[in-house]
C-alpha positions in Angstrom: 0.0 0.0 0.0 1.5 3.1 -0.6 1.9 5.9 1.9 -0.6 8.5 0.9 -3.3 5.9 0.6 -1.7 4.5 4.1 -2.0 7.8 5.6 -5.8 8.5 4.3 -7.0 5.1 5.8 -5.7 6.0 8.9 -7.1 9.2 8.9 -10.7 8.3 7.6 -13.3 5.8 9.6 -12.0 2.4 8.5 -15.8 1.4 8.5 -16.7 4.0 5.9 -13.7 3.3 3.8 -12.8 -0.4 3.7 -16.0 -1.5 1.7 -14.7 0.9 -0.9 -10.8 0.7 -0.9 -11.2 -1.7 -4.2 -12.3 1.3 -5.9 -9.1 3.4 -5.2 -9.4 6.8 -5.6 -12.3 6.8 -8.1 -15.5 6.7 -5.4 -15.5 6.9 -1.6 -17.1 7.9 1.6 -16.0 10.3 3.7 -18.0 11.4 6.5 -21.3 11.0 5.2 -20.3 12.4 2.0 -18.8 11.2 -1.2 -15.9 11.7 -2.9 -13.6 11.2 -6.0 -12.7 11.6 -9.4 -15.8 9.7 -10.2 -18.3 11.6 -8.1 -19.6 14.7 -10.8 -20.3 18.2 -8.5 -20.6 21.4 -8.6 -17.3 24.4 -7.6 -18.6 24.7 -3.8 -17.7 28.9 -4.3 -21.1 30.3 -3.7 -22.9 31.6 -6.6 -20.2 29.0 -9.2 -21.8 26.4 -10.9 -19.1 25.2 -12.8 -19.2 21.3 -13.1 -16.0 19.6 -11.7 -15.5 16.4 -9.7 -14.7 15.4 -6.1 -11.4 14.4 -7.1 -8.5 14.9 -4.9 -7.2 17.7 -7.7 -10.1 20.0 -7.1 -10.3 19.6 -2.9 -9.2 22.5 -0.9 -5.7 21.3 0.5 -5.0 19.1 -2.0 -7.2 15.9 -0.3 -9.7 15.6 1.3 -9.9 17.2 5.7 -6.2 17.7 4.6 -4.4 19.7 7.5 -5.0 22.9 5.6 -8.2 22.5 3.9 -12.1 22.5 4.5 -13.3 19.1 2.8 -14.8 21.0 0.0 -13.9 21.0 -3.9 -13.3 24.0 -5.9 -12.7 24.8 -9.6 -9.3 26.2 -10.3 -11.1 30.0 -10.2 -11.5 29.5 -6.7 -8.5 28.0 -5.3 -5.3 29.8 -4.8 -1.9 28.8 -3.6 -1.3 29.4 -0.3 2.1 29.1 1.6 0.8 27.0 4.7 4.6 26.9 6.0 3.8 30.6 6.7 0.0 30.8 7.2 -1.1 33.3 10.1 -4.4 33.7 11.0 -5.2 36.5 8.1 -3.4 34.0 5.4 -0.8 35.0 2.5 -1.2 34.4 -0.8 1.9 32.7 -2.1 4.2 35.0 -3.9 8.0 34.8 -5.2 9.5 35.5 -1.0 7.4 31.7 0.0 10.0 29.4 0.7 7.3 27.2 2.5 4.8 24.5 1.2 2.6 26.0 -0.9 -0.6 24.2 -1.3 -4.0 25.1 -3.1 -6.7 26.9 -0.5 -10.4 28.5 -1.2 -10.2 32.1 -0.3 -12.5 31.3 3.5 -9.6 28.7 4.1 -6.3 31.1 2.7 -7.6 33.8 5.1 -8.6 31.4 7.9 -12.2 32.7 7.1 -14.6 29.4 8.0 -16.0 27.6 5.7 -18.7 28.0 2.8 -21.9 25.9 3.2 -21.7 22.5 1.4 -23.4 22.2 -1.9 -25.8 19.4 -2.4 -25.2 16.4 -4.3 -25.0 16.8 -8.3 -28.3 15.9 -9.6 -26.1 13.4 -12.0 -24.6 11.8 -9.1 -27.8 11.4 -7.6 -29.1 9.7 -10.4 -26.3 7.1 -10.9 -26.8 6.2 -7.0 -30.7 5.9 -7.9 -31.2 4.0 -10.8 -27.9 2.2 -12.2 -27.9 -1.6 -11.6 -24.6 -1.4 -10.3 -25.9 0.1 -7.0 -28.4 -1.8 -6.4 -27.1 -3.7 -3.3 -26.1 -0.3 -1.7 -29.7 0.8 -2.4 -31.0 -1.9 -0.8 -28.4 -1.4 2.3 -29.0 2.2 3.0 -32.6 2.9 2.7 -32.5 5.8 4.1 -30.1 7.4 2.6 -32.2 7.0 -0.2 -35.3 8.7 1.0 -32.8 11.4 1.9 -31.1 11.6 -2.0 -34.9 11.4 -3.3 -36.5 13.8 -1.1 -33.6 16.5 -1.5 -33.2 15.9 -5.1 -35.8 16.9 -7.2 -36.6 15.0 -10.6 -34.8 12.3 -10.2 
C-alpha cells in the first residue's frame, strides 16, 4: 500500500472506507459524504456552478480534511496557492518570497475565514446512485439514505 493511501486510511473511519478501498481513488465515503474523481459536482464557491469532480485535484488542501483545507472542492477559479509553512491567522497568498509548502486553498480557508456551506449532491450523481444496476445492493443497504437523496433531489 502506498503511503498517501496508508496515511488517508488511517485518517478516515475504516468502516466507511474499507468497503470501498477496491475502488481506489475513483469513489469513496467520507464522513457522510462522497468523494472522488468519479463523483460529478458542482465548484462549492457560492454563486459558481461550474461542473468539476470530487477528485482529490479539485479539494481545498489538496485531499480531502487535509491539514489545511475545508473538505470541500473548488474549480481552479477559486483555489489559490497558499504558503501553509507561513500561514497566520489573516493567510498569504503565495508569492515569489514563499520558501514554504505552498498548497491550493479557497479564499475562506487562505484567510482562515470558516467555511462556505456545502453544496448538495449533483443531480447526476444522484441519479447514478438511484437508478444504475450497479448500486443496487447499496440501495438496498441504505434505505434511508435514499429517501434522503430522493426527497432532497428533485426530478430524479
Amino acid at each position: 500500500m502506498s503511503s498517501a493511501r496508508k496515511s488517508l486510511k488511517t485518517r478516515l473511519s475504516l468502516k466507511t472506507l474499507t468497503p470501498l478501498l477496491d475502488m481506489g481513488y475513483s469513489i469513496y465515503r467520507v464522513k457522510n459524504r462522497w468523494g472522488g474523481y468519479g463523483v460529478p459536482a458542482f465548484c462549492e464557491h457560492p454563486g459558481c456552478e461550474e461542473e468539476i469532480d470530487r477528485g482529490i485535484s479539485y479539494a481545498c488542501g489538496g485531499e480531502p480534511f487535509s491539514e489545511w483545507g475545508c473538505d470541500r472542492y473548488f474549480c481552479s477559479k477559486h483555489r489559490h496557492y497558499t504558503c501553509v509553512d507561513e500561514l497566520d491567522e489573516e493567510g498569504e497568498e503565495c508569492n515569489d518570497s514563499c520558501e514554504g509548502e505552498r498548497v491550493e486553498l479557497c479564499q475562506p480557508c487562505s484567510k482562515g475565514e470558516g467555511e462556505y456551506p456545502y453544496k448538495p449532491e449533483h443531480p447526476t450523481w444522484v441519479r447514478h446512485l438511484l437508478k444504475d444496476p450497479s448500486w443496487k445492493e447499496w440501495r438496498t443497504e441504505n434505505p434511508d439514505e435514499v429517501k434522503k437523496l430522493k426527497a432532497n433531489t428533485p426530478t430524479v
